[in-house]
C-alpha positions as CSV (number, residue, x, y, z in Angstrom):
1,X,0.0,0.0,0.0
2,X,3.1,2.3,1.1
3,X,4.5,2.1,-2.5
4,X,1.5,2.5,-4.2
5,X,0.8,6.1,-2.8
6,X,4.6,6.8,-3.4
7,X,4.2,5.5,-7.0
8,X,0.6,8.0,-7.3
9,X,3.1,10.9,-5.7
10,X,6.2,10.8,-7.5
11,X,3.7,10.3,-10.7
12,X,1.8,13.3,-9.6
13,X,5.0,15.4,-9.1
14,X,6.7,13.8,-12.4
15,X,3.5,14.8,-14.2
16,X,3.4,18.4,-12.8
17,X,7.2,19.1,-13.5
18,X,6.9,18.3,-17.3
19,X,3.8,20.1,-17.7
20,X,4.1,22.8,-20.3
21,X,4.3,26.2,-18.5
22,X,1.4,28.4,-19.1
23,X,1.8,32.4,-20.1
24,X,0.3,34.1,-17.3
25,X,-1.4,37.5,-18.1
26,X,1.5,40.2,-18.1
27,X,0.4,43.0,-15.5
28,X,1.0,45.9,-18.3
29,X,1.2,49.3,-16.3
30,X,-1.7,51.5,-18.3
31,X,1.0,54.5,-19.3
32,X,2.9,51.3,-21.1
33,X,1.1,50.2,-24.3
34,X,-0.4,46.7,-24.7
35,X,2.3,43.5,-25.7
36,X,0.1,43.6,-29.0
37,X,0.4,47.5,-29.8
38,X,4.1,46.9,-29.4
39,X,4.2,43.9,-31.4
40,X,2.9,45.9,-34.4
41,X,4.8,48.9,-33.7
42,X,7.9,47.0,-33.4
43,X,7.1,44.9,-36.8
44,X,6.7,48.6,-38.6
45,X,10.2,49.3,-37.3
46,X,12.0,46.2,-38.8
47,X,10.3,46.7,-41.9
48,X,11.6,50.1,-41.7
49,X,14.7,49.3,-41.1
50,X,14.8,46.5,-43.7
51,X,13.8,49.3,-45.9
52,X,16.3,51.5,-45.0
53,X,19.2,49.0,-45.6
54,X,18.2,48.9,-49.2
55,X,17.5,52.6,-49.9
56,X,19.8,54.0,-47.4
57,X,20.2,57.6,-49.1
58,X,17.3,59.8,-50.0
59,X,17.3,60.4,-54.1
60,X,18.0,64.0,-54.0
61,X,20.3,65.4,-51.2
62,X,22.3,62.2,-50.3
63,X,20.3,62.3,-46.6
64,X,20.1,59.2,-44.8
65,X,16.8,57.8,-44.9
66,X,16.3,55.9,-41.9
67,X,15.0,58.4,-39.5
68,X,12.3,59.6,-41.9
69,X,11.1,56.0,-41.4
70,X,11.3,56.3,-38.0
71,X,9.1,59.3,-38.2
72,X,6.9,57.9,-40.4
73,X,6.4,54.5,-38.5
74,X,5.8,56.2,-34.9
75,X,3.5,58.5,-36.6
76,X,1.4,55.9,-38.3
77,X,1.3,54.4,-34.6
78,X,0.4,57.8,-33.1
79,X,3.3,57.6,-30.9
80,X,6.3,60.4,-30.3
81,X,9.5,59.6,-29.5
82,X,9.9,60.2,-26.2
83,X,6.7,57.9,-25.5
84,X,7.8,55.2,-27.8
85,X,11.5,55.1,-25.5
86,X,9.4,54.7,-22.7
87,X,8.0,52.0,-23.4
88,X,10.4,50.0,-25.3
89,X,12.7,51.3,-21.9
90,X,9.5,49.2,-20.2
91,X,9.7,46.1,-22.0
92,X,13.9,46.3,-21.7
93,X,13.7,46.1,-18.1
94,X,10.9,43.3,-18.4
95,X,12.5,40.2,-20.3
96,X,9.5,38.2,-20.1
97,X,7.3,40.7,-21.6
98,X,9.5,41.4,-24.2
99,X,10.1,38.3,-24.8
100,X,6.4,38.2,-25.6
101,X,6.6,40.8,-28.1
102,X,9.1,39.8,-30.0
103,X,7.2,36.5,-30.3
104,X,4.6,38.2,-30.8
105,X,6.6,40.5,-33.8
106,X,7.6,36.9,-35.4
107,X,3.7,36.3,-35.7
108,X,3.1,39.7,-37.2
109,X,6.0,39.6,-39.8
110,X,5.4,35.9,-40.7
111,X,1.4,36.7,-41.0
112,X,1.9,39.8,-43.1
113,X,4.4,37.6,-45.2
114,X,1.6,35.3,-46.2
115,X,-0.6,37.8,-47.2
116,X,1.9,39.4,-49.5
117,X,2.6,35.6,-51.0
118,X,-1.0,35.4,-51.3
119,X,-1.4,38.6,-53.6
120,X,1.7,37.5,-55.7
C-alpha cells in the first residue's frame, strides 16, 4: 500500500514538473502600451529598417533615410518619440514581456508575409 501512494506521488509530481508552462497574463502598467500595440509597432520598425538598408540615401540630397522611417512609422502608430522610449525602456527592463513581443513581432511579420505571397 506504502508504495502505491509513493508511486501516485512521484507520478503526480513527475506529471506536474513536465507540464508545459502556461503564459500568465503580463500586468501591463496602463501608461505602457499593450504586448500587442508593441508587437505591431515594433514589426513597422524592422520593416523600416529593412527598408532602410536597401535605400539608405534619399534620391535627392544624399540624406540618410532611416529616421524619416522612423518618423513615419511612430507616426502611423500615433506615438512620439519620447513615449515610444518609454516603453520599449518598459519592455527592456521586463525580459518576459519582451520576450512576448518579440514572439509576438515573429507572428506579425510571418502573417503579413503570407498575405503578400498570397497577392503575388
Amino acid at each position: 500500500m506504502l508504495q502505491r501512494k509513493l508511486i501516485v506521488i512521484i507520478s503526480c509530481l513527475l506529471f506536474c514538473a513536465c507540464s508545459s508552462k502556461e503564459k500568465h497574463d503580463l500586468d501591463i502598467p496602463d501608461d505602457i502600451v499593450s504586448v500587442d500595440t508593441m508587437a505591431v509597432i515594433m514589426a513597422d520598425i524592422q520593416l523600416a529598417e529593412a527598408e532602410a538598408s536597401v535605400f539608405p540615401y534619399s534620391d535627392t540630397a544624399g540624406v540618410v533615410n532611416l529616421p524619416a522611417y522612423y518618423r513615419y512609422v511612430l507616426n502611423k502608430h500615433k506615438i512620439d518619440t519620447a513615449t515610444f522610449g518609454k516603453n520599449f525602456r518598459y519592455y527592456q527592463e521586463h525580459p518576459d514581456a519582451m520576450d512576448e513581443v518579440y514572439t509576438r513581432v515573429m507572428e506579425e511579420l510571418s502573417k503579413r508575409q503570407a498575405d503578400f505571397n498570397k497577392k503575388d
